[in-house]
N, C-alpha and C positions, 0 to 999 in steps of 0.2 A: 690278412686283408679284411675281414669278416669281421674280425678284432678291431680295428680301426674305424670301419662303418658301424657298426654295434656303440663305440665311445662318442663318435661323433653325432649319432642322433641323439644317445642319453644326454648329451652336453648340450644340444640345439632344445632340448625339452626341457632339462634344466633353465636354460636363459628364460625360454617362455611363461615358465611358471613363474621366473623371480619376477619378469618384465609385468606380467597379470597382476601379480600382488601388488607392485608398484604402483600401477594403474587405477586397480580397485582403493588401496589407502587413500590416494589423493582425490578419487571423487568420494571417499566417506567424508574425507576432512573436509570437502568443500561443498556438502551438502549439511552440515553441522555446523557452518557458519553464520555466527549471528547477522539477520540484515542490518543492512544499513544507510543512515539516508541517502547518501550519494550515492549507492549502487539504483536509486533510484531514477536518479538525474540522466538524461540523454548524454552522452561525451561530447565533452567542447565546451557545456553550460554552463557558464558563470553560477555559483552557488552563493554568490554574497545575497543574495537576496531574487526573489521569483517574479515575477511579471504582475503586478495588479489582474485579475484575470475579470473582464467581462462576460457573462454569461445570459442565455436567453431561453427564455420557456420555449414549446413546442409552438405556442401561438404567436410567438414573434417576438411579444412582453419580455423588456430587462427583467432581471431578476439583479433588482436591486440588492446592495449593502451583502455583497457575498464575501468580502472581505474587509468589514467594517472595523476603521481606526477612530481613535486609537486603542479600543478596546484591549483582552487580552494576548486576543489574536482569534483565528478560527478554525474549521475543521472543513473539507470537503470528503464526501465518500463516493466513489465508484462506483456504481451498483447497476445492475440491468435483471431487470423481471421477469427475464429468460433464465436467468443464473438463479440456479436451485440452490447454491449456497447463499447468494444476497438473499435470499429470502428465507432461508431456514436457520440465518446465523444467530443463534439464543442469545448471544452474549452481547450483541450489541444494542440491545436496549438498556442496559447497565451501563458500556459505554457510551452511549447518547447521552444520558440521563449524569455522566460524568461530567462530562466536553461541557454542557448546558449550566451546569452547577459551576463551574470554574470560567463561565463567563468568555465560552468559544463557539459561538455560533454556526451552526452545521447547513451544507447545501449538499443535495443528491444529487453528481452528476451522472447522466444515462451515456453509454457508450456513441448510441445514434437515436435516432426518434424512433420510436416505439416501444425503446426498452423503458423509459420513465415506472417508477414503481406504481403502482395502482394508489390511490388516494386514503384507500381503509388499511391498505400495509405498509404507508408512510411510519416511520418512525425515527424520532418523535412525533405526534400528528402537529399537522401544519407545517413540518419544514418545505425551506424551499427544493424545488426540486427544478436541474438545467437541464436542455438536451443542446445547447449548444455553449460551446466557451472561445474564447480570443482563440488565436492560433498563436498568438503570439508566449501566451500562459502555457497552453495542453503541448506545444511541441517541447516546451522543458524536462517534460517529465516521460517514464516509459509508462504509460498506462497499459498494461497487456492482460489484466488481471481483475476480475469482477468478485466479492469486493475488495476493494483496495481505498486506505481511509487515511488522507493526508492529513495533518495538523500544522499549522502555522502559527509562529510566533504575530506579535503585532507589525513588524517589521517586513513580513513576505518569504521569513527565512523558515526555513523545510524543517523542527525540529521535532518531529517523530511522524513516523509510518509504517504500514503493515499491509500486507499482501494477503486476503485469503480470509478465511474466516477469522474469529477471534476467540482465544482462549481467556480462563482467568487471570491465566500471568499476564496476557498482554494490557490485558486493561491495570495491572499492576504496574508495569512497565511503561508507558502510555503517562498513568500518573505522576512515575518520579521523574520523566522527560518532562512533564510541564513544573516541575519543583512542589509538589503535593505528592498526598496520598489519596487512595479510593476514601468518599467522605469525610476527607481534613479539608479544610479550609486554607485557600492558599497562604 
């Protein structure tokens, strides 16, 4: 009888551990998944194309030409002045200075009013900077994430983004999504 309880827990401890392994591979594999821009998108959202988005400084002021056509297209970044990574991310003065060089125009949008960046930690200096955007635009998207740096084609269509700070691969990757290289001309 002893015999039988003794097999049956080694067997229920057996399953557990197979079941834990099981568990643990599938959140490795799905933590090593490349993003991607629809995981981006709110579910339900048409992806053919993104909402023209209107946006408005803290003083009420449009903040004109945030998605000026028919140029290449442009760039918005997420950022809030509270977030110690928007503001410590080294690497995105290289990709500003990318986006700009290939002719995609950057606007900083702030989470709510008072995150806006301060004016001497703008970068580029002079971009624009929103604390309000359409609802029609910001509900497309999951914005959960400071920074977080959308690129759009001329069209309004989503082709590349990133969550989080930035590496040198992404600003590599960043580039062959817009059909260049870092300082190739497109």
């Amino acid at each position: 009888m002893i015999r039988r309880i003794e097999t049956g827990v080694a067997l229920c401890l057996g399953l557990l551990i197979v079941g834990d392994a099981a568990l643990f591979i599938r959140f490795q594999m799905r933590a090593h998944r490349p993003p991607s821009a629809v995981s981006l998108y709110r579910p339900g959202v048409d992806r053919a194309a993104s909402t023209r988005p209107v946006a408005f400084e803290v003083a009420g002021s449009a903040v004109n030409d945030i998605s000026p056509r028919p140029r290449t297209g442009w760039a918005v970044r997420y950022v809030s002045r509270n977030c110690g990574y928007s503001a410590s991310d080294s690497n995105w003065p290289r990709m500003a200075s990318e986006l700009e060089r290939l002719g995609y125009p950057i606007t900083l949008l702030a989470p709510r009013v008072g995150d806006e960046m301060l004016t001497e930690k703008v970068t580029p200096a002079g971009t624009r900077q929103a604390a309000f955007v359409s609802i029609d635009w910001i509900k497309s998207f999951q914005l959960t994430m400071t920074p977080t740096l959308l690129v759009f084609d001329s069209h309004g269509q989503l082709i590349w983004h990133h969550e989080g700070t930035l590496a040198p691969r992404d600003i590599d990757a960043a580039a062959r999504a817009l059909g260049t290289y870092p300082g190739q001309d497109p």
